[in-house]
ZAMARGU-4260 file (C-alpha; in steps of 0.2 Angstrom, whole numbers, plus 5000, padded with zeros to 4 digits):
<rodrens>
0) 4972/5063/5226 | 4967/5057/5210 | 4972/5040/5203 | 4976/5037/5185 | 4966/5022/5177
5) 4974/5011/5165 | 4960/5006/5156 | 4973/4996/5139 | 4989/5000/5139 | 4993/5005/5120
10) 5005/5000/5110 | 5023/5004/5115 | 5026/5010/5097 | 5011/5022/5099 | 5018/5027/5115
15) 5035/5032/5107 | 5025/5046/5096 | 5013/5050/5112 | 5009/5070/5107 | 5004/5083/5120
20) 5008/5092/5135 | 5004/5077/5147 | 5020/5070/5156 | 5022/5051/5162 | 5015/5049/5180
25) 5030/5048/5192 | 5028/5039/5207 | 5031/5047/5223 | 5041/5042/5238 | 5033/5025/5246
30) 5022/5022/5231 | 5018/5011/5215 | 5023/5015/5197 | 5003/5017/5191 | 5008/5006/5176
35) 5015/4991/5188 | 4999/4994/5200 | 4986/4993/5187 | 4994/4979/5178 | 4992/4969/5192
40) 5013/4965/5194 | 5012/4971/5212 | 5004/4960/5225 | 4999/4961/5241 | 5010/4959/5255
45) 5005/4943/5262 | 5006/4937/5243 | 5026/4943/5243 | 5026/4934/5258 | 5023/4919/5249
50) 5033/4919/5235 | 5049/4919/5247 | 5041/4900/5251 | 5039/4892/5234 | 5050/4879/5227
55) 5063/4880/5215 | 5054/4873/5201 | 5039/4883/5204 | 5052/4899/5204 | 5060/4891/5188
60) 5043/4892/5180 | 5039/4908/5186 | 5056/4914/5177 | 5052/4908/5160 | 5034/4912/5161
65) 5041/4930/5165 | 5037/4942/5149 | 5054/4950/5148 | 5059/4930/5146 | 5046/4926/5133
70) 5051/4942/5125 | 5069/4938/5123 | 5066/4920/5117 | 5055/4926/5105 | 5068/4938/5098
75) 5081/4925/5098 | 5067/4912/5089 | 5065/4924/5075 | 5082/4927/5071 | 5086/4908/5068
80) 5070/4908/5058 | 5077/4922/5046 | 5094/4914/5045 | 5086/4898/5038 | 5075/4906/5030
85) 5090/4917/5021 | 5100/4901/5021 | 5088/4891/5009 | 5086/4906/4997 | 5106/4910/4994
90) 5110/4890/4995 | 5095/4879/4995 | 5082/4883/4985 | 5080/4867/4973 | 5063/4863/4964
95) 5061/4847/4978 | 5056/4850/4994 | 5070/4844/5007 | 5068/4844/5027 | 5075/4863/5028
100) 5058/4868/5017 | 5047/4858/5029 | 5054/4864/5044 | 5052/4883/5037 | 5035/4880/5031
105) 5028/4872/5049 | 5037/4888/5057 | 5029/4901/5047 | 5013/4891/5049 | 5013/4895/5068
110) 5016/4912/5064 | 5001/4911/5055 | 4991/4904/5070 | 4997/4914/5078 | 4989/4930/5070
115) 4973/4920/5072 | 4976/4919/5089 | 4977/4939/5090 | 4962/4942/5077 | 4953/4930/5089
120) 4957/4938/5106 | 4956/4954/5102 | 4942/4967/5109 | 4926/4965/5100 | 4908/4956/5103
125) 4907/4951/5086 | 4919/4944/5073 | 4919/4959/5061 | 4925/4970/5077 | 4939/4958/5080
130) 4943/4958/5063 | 4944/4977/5059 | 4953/4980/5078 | 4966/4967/5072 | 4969/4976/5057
135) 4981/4990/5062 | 4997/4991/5052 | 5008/4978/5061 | 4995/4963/5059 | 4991/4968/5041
140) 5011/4967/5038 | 5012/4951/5045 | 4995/4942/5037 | 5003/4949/5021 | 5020/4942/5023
145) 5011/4925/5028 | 5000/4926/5010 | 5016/4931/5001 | 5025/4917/5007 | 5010/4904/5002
150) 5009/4912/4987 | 5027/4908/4983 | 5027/4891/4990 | 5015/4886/4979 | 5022/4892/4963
155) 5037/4884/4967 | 5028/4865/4969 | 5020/4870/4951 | 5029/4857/4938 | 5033/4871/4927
160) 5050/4881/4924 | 5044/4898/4925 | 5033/4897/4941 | 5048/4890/4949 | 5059/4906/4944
165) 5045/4916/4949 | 5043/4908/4965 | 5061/4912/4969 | 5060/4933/4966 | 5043/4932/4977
170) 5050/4922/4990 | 5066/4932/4989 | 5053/4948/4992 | 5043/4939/5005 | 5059/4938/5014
175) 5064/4956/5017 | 5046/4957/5024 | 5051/4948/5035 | 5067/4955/5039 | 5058/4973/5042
180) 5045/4965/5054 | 5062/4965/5065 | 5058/4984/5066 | 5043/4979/5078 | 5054/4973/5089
185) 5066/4985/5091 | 5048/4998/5095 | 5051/4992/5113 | 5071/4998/5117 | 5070/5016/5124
190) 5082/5020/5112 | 5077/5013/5095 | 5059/5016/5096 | 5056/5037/5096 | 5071/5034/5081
195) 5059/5024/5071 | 5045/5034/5074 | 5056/5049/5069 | 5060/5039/5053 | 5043/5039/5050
200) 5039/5054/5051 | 5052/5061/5039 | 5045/5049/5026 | 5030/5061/5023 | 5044/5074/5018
205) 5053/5061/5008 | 5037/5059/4997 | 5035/5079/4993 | 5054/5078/4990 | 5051/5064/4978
210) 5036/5073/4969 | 5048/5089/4965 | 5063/5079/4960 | 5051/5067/4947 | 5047/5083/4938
215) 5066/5087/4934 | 5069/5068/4931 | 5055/5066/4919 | 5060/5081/4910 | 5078/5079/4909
220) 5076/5061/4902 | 5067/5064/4887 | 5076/5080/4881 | 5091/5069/4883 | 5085/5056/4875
225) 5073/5066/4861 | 5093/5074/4856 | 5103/5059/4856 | 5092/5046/4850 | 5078/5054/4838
230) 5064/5044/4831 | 5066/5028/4842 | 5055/5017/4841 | 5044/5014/4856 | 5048/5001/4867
235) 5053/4996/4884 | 5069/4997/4881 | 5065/5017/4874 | 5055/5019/4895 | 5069/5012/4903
240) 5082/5021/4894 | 5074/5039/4898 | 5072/5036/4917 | 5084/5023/4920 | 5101/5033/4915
245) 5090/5052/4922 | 5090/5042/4938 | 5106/5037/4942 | 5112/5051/4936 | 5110/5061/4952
250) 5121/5049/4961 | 5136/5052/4949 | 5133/5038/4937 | 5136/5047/4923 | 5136/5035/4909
255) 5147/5049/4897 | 5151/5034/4884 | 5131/5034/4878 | 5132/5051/4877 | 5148/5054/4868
260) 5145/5039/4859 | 5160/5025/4860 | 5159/5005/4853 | 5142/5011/4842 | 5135/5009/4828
265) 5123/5022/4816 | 5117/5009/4805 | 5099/5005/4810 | 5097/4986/4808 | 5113/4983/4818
270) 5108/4995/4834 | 5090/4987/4832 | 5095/4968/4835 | 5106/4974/4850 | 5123/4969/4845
275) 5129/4985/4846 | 5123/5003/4854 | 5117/5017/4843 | 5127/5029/4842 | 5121/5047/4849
280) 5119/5064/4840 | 5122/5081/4846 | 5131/5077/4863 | 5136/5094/4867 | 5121/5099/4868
285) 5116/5087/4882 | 5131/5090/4890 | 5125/5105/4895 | 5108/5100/4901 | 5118/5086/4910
290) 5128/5098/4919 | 5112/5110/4922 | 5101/5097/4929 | 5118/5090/4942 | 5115/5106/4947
295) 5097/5106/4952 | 5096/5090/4957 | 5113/5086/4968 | 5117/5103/4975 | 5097/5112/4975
300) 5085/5097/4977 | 5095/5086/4990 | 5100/5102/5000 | 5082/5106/4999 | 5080/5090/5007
305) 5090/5093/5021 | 5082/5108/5025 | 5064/5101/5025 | 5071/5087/5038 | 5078/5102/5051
310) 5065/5112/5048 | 5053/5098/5053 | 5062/5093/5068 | 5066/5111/5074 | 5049/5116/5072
315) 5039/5101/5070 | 5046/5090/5087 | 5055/5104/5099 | 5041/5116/5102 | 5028/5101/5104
320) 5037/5090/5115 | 5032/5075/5102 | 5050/5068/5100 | 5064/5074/5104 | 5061/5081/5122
325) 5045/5070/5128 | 5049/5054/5119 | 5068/5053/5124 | 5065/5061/5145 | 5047/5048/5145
330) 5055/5034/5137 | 5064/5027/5152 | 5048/5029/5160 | 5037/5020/5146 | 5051/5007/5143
335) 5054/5000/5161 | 5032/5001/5162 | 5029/4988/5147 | 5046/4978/5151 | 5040/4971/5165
</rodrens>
């Protein structure tokens, strides 16, 4: 009989979006998970023995030296570091540094220590090794969030008015970084993890999806805006206004008083200071091309969408047992392995 080596257990979330035909190694009656057996958790008998002969405190640090332990604290730690973190944005954020600002800045300097740490322990002889096995999509998530968050802090200790607003949209940015590094954790829960990785996979979809609908978007916009508002001149405000209102637009935002043209004016100097809108020409005419591109874009394009996503789960994760049959029946399997 054969025994399966566990050489590195791989990462839970690579685990979740295992692909071929190979099943999860179930023990048999009398014997060891492989994965407990080759990550040393099982000792020998004479060593069970002993752990029924320690002392409390020894038993009370073997508790919290336990991973599932470290794991929960660190879940726990990280959320009080994202309310406070949250906290001094909505309600704290002041040009001075106050006790709040120090107390976030030393935690998010052991997160970057931490992220040394890894870079440095990880499998490699020499430092470029380390460095390009350390790089996988996590890390490089983290190390950016950590760079982000520097970048902002030191914009904000600038004596100048507009670094200090600046600091605050980066930092604001910086901060759902943060929150999506909670995705990581939830990799580990037999649940949650083969749902992330199959959010991840209709993403790809999502991007042809988007490809198709900037075509109509693009083409729509400036027809509307070629009929309603000749010879504009060019501006930002001209870019924003052909893709902001094609955009929303598909969501039922209809914005039907630009185009039938109420509280507007036609007399150029007054539209071009901006005290009033200018009024829009030929509004039938885009009422109609409004009305064709609803129909593309809400009934065709999304239920195109839709289709894509159940075509690639009927025929992309059924047949090949990545997700929805392997992932969900191996889960409990993998997830009771790495808890441990």
């Amino acid at each position: 009989m054969q025994k399966s080596v566990i050489n590195r257990p791989r990462p839970i979330s690579k685990m979740w979006s295992y692909q071929g035909n190979r099943k999860v190694d179930q023990p048999g009656e009398g014997q060891a998970s492989p994965c407990l057996a080759n990550t040393g958790l099982l000792q020998k008998k004479g060593q069970r023995e002993k752990l029924h002969k320690v002392g409390c405190l020894l038993k009370l640090i073997m508790f919290y030296n336990s991973p599932k332990v470290i794991f929960s604290a660190n879940c726990m730690s990280y959320i009080a570091f994202l309310m406070l973190f949250s906290h001094i944005l909505l309600s704290n954020f002041h040009p001075e540094f106050r006790i709040a600002d120090t107390i976030l800045c030393a935690w998010v300097f052991t997160f970057f220590m931490e992220e040394i740490r890894q870079m440095i322990t990880h499998t490699g002889k020499t430092l470029l090794r380390k460095v390009v096995s350390y790089l996988e999509f996590w890390n490089t998530a983290d190390m950016f969030a950590i760079i982000v968050f520097a970048i902002g802090m030191t914009l904000r200790l600038a004596p100048f008015k507009n670094t200090f607003m600046a600091a605050r949209v980066l930092l604001a940015l910086d901060l759902v970084l943060f929150y999506m590094r909670l995705l990581h954790i939830f990799f580990v829960h037999k649940e949650l993890g083969p749902k992330l990785v199959m959010i991840a996979r209709m993403m790809n979809d999502l991007l042809y999806f988007i490809s198709i609908m900037v075509v109509f978007l693009i083409a729509y916009g400036v027809a509307s805006m070629a009929i309603l508002y000749p010879n504009t001149p060019f501006s930002a405000r001209l870019v924003k206004g052909v893709l902001y209102n094609a955009y929303f637009q598909m969501y039922g935002e209809l914005f039907l008083e630009s185009i039938e043209g109420t509280d507007c004016s036609s007399i150029a100097a007054v539209w071009q200071t901006g005290a009033l809108p200018r009024c829009p020409e030929l509004s039938n005419v885009v009422l109609c091309l409004l009305a064709l591109y609803l129909l593309l874009t809400n009934i065709l394009l999304f239920n195109l969408l839709i289709a894509m996503f159940r075509k690639q789960g009927v025929k992309g994760w059924l047949p090949n047992l990545v997700i929805c049959e392997t992932g969900e029946s191996t889960s409990g399997s993998l997830w009771s392995c790495f808890k441990s």
